[in-house]
C-alpha positions as CSV (number, residue, x, y, z in Angstrom):
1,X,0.0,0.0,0.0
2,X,2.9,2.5,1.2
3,X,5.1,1.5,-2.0
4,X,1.6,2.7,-4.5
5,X,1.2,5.7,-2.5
6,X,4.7,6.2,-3.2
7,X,4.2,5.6,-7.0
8,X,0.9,7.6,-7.0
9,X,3.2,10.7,-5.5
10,X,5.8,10.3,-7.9
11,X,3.6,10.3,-11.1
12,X,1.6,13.6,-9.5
13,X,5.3,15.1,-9.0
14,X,5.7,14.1,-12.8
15,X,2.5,15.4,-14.5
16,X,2.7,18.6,-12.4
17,X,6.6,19.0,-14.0
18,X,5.1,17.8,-17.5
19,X,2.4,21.1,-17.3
20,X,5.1,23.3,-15.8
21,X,7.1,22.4,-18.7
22,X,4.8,23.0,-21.4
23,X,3.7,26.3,-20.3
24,X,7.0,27.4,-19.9
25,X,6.0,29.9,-23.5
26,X,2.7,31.0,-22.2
27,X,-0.6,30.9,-24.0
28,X,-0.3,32.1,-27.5
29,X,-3.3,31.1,-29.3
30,X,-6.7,32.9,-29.4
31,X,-4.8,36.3,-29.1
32,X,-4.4,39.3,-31.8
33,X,-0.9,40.3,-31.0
34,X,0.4,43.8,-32.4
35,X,3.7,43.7,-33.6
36,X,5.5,46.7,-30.9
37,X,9.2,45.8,-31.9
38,X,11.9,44.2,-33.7
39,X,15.0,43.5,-33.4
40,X,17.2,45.7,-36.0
41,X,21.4,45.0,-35.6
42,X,20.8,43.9,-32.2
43,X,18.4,46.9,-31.3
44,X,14.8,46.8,-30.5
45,X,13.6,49.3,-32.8
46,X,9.3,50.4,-32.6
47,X,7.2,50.1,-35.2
48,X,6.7,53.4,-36.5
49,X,3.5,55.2,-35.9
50,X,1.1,54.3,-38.7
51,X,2.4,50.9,-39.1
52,X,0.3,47.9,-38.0
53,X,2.0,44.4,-37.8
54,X,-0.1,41.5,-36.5
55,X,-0.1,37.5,-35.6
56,X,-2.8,35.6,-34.7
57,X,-1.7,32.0,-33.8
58,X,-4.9,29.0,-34.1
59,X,-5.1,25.9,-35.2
60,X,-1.4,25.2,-36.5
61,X,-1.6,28.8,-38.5
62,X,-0.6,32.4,-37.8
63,X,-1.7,35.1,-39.9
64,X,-2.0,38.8,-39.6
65,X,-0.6,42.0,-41.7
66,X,2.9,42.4,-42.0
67,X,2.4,46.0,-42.3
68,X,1.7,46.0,-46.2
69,X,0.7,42.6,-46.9
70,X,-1.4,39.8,-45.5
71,X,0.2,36.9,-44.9
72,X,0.3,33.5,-43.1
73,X,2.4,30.6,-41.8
74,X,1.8,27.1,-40.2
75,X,3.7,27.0,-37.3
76,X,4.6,24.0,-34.3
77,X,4.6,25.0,-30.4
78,X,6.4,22.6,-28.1
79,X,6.4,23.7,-24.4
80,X,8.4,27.2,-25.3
81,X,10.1,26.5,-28.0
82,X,8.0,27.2,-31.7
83,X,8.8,26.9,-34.9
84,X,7.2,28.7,-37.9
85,X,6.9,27.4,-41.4
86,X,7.0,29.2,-44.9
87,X,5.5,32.6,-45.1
88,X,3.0,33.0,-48.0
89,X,1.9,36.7,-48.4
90,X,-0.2,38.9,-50.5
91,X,2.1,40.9,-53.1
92,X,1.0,44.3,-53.0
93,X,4.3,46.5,-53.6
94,X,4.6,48.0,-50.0
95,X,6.9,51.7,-50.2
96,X,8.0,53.6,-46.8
97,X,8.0,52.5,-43.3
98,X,5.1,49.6,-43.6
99,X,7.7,48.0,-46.5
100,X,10.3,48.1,-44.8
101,X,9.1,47.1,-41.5
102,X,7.2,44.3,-43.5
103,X,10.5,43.3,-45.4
104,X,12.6,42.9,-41.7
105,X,9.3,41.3,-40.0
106,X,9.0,38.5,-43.0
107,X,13.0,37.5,-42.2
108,X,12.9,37.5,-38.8
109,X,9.1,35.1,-38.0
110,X,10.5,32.2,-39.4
111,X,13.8,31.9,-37.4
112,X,11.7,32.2,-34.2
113,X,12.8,29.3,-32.0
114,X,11.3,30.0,-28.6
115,X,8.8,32.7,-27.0
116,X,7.6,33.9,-23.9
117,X,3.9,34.9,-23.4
118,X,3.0,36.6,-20.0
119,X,0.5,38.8,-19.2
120,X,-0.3,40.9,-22.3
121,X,3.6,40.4,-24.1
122,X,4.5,37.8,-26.3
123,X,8.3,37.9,-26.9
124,X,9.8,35.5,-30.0
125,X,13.5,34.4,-29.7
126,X,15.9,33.2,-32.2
127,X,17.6,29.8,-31.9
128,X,20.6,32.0,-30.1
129,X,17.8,33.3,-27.5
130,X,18.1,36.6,-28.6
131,X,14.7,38.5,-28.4
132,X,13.7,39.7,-32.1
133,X,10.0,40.2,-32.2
134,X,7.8,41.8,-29.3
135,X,4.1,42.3,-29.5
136,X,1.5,43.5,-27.2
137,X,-2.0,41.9,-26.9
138,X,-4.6,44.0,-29.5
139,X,-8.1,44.3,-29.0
140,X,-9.6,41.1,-30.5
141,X,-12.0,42.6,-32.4
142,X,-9.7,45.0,-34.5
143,X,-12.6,46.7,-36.1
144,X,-13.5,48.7,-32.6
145,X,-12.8,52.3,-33.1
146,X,-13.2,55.4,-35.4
147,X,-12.7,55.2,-39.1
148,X,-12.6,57.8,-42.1
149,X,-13.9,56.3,-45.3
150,X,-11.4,57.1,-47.8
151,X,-13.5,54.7,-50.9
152,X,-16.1,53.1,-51.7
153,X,-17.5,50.5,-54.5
154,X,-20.3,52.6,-56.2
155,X,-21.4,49.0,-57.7
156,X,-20.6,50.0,-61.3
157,X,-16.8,51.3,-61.6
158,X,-15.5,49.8,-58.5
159,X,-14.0,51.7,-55.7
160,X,-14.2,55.6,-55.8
161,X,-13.6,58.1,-53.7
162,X,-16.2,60.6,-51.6
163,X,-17.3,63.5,-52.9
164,X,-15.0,66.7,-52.6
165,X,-16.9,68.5,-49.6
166,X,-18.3,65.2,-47.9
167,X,-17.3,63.0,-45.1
168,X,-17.8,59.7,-44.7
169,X,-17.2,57.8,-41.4
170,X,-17.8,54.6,-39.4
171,X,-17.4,53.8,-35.9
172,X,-17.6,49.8,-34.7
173,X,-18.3,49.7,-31.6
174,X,-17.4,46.8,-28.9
175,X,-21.1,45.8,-28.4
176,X,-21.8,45.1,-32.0
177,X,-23.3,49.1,-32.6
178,X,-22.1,50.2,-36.2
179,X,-22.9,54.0,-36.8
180,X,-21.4,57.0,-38.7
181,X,-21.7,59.9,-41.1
182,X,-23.4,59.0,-44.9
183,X,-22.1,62.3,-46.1
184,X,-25.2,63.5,-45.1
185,X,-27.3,62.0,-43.0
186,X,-26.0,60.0,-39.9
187,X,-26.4,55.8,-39.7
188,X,-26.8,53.4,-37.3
189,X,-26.9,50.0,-37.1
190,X,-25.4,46.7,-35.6
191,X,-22.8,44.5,-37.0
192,X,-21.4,41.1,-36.1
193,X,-17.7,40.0,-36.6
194,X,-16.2,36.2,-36.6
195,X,-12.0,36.4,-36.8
196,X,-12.2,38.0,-40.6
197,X,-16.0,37.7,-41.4
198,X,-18.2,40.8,-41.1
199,X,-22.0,41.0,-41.2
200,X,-23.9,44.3,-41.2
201,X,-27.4,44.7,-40.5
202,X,-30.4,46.6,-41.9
203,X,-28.7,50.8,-41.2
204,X,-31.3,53.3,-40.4
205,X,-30.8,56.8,-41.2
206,X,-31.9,60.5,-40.3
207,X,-34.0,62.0,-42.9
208,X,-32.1,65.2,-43.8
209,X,-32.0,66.4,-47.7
210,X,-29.4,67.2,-49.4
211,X,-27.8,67.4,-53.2
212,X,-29.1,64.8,-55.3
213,X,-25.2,63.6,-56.0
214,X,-24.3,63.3,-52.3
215,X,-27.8,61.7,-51.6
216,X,-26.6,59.3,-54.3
217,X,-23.3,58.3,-53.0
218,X,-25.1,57.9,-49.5
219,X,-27.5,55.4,-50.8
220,X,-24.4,54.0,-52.6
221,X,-22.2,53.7,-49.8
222,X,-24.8,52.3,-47.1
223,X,-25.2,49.6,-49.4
224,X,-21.5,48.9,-50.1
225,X,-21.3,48.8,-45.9
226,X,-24.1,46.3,-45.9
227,X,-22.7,44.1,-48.3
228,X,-19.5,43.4,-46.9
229,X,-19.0,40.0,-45.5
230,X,-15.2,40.1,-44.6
231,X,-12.5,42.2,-44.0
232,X,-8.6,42.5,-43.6
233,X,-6.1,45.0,-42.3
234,X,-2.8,46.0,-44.2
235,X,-1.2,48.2,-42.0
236,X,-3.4,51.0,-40.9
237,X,-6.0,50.7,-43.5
238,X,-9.1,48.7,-43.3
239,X,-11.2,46.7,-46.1
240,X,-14.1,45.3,-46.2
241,X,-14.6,43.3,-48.7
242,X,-18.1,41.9,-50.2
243,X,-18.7,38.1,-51.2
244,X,-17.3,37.9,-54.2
245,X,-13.7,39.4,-53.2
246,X,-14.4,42.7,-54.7
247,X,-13.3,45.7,-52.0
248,X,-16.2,47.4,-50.8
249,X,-15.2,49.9,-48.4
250,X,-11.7,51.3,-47.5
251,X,-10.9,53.0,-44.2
252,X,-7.9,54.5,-42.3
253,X,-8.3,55.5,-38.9
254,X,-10.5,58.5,-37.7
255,X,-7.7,61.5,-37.0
């Protein structure tokens, strides 16, 4: 009896090593990280303002933006140490600060050998356990905030812009509330969002007159909102994109 007591205590000891062990890196999954630094000559160097650089690790993948471009990975997690497969991207040519954070970001995922993940950090070290990427936990519904509509997909030439003298805005709210400026009246509404799908309610509207051309692109816009089903984030601009991968709406954030 004493010697399976005995045995009983030693395989506890051993299971509670075994989970020590393979939390060592944290929890990594289920999180939007945001890209803060990266390592440049052996110098953490921020991501300049107006850059956004993402991972979202699930299921064996990580994607995100890498500033420019979408892009995504497989990757493996062992305890703390990770290792992260081929990047395949988007090829949009990237100029300025996104590219060339994008170009140094793409170099440095896949020779990620280790990580840490406490509290709202996740820190990614090369095989020599030098630190090279650091993110902070993001909001994990990215759409929450203000935005300035800088296009929209009039449903006949494709994306245009708003009409000299008009603004157009939207602001996602964490409770599912979608509302904003039409360029002349104001909208509300609700929407739902599922990691990159987007569904937007019937918008109701205030009943104000104005030019028939900017009562046009209202009517125009409000239904390029409603027909969005997904989106995705390069950098600091947002897309939604309707169902049959045309862009519907672009946004940059509200200034």
């Amino acid at each position: 009896m004493r010697r399976a007591l005995l045995a009983l205590a030693l395989i506890s000891i051993t299971g509670l090593a075994a989970c020590s062990s393979g939390g060592t890196g944290g929890t990594i999954q289920g999180v939007r990280w945001v890209l803060s630094s990266h390592d440049v000559s052996g110098t953490a160097t921020p991501v300049p303002g107006g850059v956004t650089v993402d991972a979202t690790f699930e299921a064996g993948t990580v994607d995100g933006s890498g500033g420019c471009n979408s892009y995504n990975a497989s990757y493996k997690v062992n305890g703390s140490k990770i290792e992260i497969g081929q990047i395949a991207s988007t090829l949009i040519l990237c100029d300025g600060p996104g590219g060339d954070v994008e170009t140094a970001y793409f170099a440095a995922l896949p020779t990620a050998a280790s990580f840490t993940a406490t509290g709202d950090t996740l820190t990614l070290f090369n095989a020599s356990g030098a630190a090279i990427l650091v993110y902070k936990a993001g909001p994990a519904n990215p759409l929450v905030g203000d935005w300035a509509v800088t296009g929209y997909n009039d449903g006949a030439t494709g994306v245009v812009s708003p009409a000299t003298g008009t603004e157009l805005t939207a602001t996602f709210g964490e409770d599912g509330t979608l509302a904003g400026s039409a360029g002349c009246n104001t909208y509300n509404g609700s929407y739902t969002q599922t990691g990159e799908a987007i569904a937007i309610g019937q918008l109701a509207t205030t009943r104000k007159a104005c030019e028939e051309a900017v009562m046009t692109q209202e009517t125009k816009f409000l239904a390029a909102l409603q027909a969005s089903t997904s989106y995705r984030i390069n950098g600091d601009v947002l897309t939604l994109v309707q169902s049959d991968g045309s862009n519907g709406v672009t946004l940059v954030p509200a200034s």
